[in-house]
SERO-4910 file (N, C-alpha, C, O; in steps of 0.05 Angstrom, whole numbers):
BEGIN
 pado doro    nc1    nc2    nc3   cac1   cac2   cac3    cc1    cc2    cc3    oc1    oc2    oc3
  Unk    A    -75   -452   -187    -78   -423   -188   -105   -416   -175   -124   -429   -183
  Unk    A   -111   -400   -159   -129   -388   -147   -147   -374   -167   -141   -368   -190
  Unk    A   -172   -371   -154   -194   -352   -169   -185   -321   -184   -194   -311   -204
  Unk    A   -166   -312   -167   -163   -283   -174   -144   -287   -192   -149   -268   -207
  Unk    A   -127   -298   -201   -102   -306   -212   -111   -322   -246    -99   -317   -267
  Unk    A   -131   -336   -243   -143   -347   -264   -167   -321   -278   -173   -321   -302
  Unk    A   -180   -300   -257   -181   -278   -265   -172   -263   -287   -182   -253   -307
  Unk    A   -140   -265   -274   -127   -242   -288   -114   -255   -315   -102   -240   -331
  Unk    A   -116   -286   -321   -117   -293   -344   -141   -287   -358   -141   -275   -379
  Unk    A   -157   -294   -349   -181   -284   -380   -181   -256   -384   -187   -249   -407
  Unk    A   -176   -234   -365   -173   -208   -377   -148   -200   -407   -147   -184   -426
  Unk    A   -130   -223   -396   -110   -214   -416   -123   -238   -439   -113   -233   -461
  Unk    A   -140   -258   -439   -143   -264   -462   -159   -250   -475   -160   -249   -500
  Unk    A   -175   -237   -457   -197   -216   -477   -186   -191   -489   -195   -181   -510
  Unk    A   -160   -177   -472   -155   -162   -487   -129   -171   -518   -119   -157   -536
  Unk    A   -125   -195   -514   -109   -212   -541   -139   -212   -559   -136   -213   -583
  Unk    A   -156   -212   -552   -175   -221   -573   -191   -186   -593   -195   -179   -616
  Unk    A   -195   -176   -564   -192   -142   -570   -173   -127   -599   -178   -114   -619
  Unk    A   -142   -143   -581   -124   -127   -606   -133   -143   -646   -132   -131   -667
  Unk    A   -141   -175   -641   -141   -195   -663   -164   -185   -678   -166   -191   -702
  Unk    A   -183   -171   -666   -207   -155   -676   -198   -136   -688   -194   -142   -711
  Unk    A   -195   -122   -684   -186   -100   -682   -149    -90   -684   -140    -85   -662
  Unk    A   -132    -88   -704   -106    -88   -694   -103    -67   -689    -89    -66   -669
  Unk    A   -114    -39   -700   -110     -3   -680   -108     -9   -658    -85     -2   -653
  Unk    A   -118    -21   -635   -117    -32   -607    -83    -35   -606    -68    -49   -619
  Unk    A    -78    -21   -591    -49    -22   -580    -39    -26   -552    -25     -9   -542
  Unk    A    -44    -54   -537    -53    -60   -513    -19    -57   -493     -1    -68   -505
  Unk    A    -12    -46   -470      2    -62   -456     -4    -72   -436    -22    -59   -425
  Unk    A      7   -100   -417    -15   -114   -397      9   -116   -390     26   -127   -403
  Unk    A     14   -101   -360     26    -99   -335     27   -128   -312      8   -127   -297
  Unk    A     38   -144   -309     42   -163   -286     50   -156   -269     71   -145   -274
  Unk    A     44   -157   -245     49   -139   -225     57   -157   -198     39   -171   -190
  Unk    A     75   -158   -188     83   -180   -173     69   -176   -138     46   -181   -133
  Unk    A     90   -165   -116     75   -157    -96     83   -133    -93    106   -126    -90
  Unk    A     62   -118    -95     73    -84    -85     82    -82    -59     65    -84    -41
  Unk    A    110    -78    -50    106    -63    -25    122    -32    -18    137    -21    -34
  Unk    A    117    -24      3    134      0     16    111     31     10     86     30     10
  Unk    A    125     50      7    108     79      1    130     89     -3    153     80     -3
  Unk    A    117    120     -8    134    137    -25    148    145     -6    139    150     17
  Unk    A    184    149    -15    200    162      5    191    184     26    198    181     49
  Unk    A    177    204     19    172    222     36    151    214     61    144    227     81
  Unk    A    146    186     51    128    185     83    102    193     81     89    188    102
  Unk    A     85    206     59     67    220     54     38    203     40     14    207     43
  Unk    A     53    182     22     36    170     10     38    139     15     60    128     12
  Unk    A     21    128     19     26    102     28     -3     90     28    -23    102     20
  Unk    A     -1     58     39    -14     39     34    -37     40     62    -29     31     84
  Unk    A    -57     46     61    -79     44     84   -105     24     82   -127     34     87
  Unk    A   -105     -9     76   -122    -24     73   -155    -13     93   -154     -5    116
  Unk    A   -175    -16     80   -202    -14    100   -197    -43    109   -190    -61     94
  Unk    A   -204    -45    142   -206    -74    144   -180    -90    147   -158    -81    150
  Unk    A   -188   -120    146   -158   -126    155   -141   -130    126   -156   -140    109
  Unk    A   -120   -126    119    -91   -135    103   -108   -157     89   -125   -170    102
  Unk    A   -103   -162     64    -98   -191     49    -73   -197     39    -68   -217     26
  Unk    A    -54   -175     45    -19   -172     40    -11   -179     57    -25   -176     77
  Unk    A     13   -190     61     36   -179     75     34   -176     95     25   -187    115
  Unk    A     56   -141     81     71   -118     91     53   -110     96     53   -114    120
  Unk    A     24    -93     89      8    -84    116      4    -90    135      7    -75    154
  Unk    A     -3   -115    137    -19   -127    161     11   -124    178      6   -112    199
  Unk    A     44   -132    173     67   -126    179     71    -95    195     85    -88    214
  Unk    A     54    -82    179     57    -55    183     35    -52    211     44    -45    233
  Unk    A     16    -56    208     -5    -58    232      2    -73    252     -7    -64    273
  Unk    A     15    -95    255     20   -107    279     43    -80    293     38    -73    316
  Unk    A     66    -67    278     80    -52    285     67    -35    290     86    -21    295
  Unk    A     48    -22    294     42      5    304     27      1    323     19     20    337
  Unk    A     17    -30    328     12    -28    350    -24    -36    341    -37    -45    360
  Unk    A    -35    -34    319    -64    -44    307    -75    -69    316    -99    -71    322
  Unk    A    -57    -89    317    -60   -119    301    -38   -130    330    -17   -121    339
  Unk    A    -53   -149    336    -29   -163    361     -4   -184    339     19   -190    346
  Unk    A    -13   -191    319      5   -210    306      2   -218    284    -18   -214    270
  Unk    A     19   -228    279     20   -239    250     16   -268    239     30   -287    246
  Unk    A      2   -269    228     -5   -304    226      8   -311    194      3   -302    172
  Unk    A     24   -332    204     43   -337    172     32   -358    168     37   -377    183
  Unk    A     13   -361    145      8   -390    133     17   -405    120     19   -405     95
  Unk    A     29   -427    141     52   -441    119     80   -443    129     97   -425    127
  Unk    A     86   -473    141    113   -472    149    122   -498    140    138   -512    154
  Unk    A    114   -505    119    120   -536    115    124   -538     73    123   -559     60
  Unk    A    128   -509     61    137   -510     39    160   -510     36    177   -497     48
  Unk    A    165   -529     14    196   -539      6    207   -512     -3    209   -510    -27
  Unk    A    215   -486     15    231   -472     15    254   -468     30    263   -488     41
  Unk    A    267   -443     35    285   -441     53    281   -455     81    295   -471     94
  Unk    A    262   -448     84    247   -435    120    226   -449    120    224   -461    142
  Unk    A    205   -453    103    183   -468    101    158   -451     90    136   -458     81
  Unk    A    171   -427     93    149   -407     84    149   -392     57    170   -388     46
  Unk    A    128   -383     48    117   -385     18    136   -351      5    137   -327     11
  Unk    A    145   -367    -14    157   -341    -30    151   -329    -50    143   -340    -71
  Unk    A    155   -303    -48    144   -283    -69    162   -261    -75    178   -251    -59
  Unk    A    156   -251   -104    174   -230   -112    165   -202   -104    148   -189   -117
  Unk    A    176   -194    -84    161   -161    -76    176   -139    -95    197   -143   -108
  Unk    A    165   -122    -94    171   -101   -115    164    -76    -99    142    -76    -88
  Unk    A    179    -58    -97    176    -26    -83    152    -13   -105    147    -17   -129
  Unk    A    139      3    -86    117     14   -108    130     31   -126    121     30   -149
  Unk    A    153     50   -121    165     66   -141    189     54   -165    201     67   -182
  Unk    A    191     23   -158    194     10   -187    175      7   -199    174     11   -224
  Unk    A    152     -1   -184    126      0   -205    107     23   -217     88     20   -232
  Unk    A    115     43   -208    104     69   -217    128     76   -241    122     85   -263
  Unk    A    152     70   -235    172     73   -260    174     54   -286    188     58   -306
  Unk    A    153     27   -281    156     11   -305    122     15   -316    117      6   -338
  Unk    A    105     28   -302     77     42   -315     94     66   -332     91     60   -355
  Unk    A    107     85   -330    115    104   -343    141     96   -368    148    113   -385
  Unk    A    153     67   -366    169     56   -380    148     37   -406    156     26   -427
  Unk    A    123     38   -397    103     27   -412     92     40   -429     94     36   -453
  Unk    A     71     68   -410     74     85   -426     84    100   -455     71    107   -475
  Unk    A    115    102   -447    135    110   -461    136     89   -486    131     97   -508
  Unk    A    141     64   -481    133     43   -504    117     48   -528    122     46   -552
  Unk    A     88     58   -507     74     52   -532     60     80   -541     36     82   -548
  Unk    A     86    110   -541     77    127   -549    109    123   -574    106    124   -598
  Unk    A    126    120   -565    146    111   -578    156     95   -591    177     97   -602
  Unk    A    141     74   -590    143     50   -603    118     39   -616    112     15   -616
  Unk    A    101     62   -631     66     42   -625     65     24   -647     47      8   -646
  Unk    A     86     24   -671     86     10   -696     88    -13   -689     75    -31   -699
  Unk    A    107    -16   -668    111    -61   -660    103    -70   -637    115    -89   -627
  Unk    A     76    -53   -622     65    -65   -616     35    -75   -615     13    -64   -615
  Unk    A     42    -99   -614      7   -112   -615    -13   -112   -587    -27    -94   -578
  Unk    A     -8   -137   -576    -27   -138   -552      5   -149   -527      9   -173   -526
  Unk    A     21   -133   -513     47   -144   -497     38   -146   -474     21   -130   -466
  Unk    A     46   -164   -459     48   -171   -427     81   -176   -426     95   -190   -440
  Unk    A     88   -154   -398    106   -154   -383    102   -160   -353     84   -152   -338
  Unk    A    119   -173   -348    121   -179   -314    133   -155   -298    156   -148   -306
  Unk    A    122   -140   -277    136   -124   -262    147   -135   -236    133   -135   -216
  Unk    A    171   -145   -238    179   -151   -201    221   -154   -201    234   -141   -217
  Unk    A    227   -162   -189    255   -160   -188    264   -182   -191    289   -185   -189
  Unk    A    248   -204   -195    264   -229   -210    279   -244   -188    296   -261   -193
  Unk    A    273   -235   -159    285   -254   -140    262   -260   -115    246   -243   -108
  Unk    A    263   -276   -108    241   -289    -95    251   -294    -55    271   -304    -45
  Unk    A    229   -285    -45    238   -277    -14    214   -288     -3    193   -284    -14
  Unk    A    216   -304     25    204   -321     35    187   -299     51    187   -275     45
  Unk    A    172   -310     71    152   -291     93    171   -286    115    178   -264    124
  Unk    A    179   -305    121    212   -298    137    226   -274    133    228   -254    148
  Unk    A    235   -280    109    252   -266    108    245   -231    110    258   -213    121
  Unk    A    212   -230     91    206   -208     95    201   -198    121    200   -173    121
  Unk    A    197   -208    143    184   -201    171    213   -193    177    214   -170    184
  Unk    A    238   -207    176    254   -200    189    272   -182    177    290   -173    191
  Unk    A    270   -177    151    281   -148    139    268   -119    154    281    -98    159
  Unk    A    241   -123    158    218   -106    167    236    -97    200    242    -75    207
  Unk    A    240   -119    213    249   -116    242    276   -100    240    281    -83    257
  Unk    A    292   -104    220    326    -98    223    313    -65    219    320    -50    238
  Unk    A    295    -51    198    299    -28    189    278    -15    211    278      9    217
  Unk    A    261    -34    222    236     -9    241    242    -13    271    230     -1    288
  Unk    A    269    -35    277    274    -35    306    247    -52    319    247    -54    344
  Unk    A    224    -63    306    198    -70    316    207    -94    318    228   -100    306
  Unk    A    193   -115    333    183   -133    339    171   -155    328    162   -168    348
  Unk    A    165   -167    307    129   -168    303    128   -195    318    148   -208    321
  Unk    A    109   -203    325     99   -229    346     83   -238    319     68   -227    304
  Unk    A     96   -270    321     89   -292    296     64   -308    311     65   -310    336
  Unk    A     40   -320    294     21   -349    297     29   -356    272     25   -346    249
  Unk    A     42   -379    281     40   -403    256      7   -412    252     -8   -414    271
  Unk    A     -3   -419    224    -23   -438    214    -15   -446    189      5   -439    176
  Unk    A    -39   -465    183    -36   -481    163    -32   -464    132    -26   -441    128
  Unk    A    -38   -481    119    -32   -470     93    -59   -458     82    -80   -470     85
  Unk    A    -57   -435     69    -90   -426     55    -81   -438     27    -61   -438     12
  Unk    A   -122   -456     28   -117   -467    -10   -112   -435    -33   -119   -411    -31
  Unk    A    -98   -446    -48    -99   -431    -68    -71   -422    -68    -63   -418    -91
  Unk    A    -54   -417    -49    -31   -406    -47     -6   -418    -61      0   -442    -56
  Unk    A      4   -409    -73     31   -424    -91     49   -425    -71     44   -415    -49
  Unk    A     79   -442    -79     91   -440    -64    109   -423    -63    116   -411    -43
  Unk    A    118   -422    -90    143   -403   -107    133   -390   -121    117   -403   -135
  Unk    A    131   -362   -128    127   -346   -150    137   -319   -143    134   -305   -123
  Unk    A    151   -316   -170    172   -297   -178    173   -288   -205    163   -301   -223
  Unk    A    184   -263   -210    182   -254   -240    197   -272   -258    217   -285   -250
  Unk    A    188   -272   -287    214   -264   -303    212   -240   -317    191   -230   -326
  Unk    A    246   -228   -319    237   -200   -316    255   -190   -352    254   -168   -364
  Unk    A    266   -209   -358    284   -212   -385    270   -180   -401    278   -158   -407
  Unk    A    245   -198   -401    238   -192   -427    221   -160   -415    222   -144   -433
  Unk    A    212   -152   -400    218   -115   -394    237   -100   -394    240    -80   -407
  Unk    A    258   -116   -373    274   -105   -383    303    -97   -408    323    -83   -410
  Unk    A    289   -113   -421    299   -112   -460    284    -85   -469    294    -63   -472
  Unk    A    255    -91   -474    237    -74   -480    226    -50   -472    222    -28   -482
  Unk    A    224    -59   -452    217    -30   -433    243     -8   -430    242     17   -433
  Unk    A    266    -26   -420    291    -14   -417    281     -7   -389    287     16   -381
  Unk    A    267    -23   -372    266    -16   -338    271    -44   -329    265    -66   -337
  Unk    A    284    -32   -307    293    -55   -281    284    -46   -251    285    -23   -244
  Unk    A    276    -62   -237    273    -64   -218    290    -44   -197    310    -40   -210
  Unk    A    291    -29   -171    325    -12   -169    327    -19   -145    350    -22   -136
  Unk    A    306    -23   -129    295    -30    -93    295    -56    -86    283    -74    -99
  Unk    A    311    -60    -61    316    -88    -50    292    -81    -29    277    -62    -27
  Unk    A    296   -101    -16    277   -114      8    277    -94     25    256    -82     31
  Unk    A    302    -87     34    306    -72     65    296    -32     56    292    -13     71
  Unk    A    296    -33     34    289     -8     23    262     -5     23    251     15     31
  Unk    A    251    -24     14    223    -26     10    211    -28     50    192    -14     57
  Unk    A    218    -40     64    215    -43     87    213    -12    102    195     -3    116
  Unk    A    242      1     94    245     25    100    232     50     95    236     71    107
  Unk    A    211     46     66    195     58     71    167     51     71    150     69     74
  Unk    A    161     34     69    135     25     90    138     30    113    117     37    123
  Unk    A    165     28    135    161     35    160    165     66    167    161     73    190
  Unk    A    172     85    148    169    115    148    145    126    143    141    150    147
  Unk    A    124    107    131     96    116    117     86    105    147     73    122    160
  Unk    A     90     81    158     72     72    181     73     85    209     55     83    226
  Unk    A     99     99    211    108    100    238     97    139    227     91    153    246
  Unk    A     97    147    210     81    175    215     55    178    203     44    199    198
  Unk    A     43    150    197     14    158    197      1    130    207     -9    115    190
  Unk    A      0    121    240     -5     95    241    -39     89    243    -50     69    251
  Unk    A    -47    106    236    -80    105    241    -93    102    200   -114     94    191
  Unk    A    -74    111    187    -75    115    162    -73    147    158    -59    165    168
  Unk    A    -93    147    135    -95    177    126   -123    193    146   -122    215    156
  Unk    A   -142    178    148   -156    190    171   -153    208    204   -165    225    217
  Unk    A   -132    195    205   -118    193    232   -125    213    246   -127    230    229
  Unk    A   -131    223    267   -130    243    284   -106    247    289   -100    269    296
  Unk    A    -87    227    286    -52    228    299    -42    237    276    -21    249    279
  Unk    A    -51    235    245    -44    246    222    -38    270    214    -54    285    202
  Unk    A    -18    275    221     -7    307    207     -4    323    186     -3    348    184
  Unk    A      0    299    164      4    297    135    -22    300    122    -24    299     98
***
């Protein structure tokens, strides 16, 4: 596990220790898999300063023309293709399982203590596959560099999603090519970001 990742375990052990102090403390702790896409309307979306540490931006920037290419690290994991998989998640499943959380713990505050839920869709999609869902829905191109592997990188990781959606009563609703489809409606009408001089919105 990487630095940031071992991170986000001690936050959730501090707030387990928070609620054991304290039981009024009524914690819920969100897992959040990979955000991608923007809001249907094209309006709100993802504008990194600098280059991508995702993805689908940097995906998004080579398409508009930012970024000459895409460098996939990693073609030699025991996956499909060779390349590293992850559970992406549309941002408006994850804005709908913050408000399914919410809802939890105004409606439910008696049983709960300190909860972690996983947010993602419980199926796992290579770098492949994402680049080339990206191409079918934006008609783009993107031009690949293979390199090596970055330390820290898993090979597989994916939700389990059981137990949100029991509790929460939310599921995931956006596949791949949806999520593509609107990341490429957010990119292709604001390719400079929100600054843009070409920005209309």
């Amino acid at each position: 596990m990487n630095p940031y990742g071992r991170t986000k375990l001690v936050i959730e052990d501090i707030c387990r220790d928070v609620h054991r102090s304290d039981p009024d403390w009524k914690i819920i702790l969100l897992r959040y898999f990979n955000p991608v896409g923007a809001h249907p309307s094209g309006y709100i979306g993802e504008d990194p300063c600098g280059i991508p540490n995702n993805l689908m931006p940097y995906v998004q920037q080579v398409a508009v023309g930012r970024r000459p290419h895409l460098t996939v690290y990693g073609t030699d994991y025991n996956t499909k293709d060779g390349t590293g998989v992850r559970d992406y998640i549309h941002v408006v499943d994850l804005a709908d399982g913050h408000i399914a959380a919410l809802r939890k713990l105004y409606e439910d505050t008696d049983k709960i203590g300190c909860e972690v839920y996983n947010l993602g869709t419980g199926k796992g999609t290579s770098v492949l596959e994402m680049v080339a869902a990206f191409e079918k829905v934006s008609g783009k191109k993107i031009p690949l560099v293979f390199a090596g592997r970055r330390a820290g990188d898993a090979e597989i990781v994916y939700a389990a999603t059981a137990k949100a959606e029991k509790e929460l009563k939310w599921k995931a609703k956006y596949g791949i090519e949806e999520m593509c489809r609107d990341l490429w409606n957010w990119a292709s009408k604001n390719p400079y970001g929100y600054g843009s001089h070409d920005n209309s919105n």
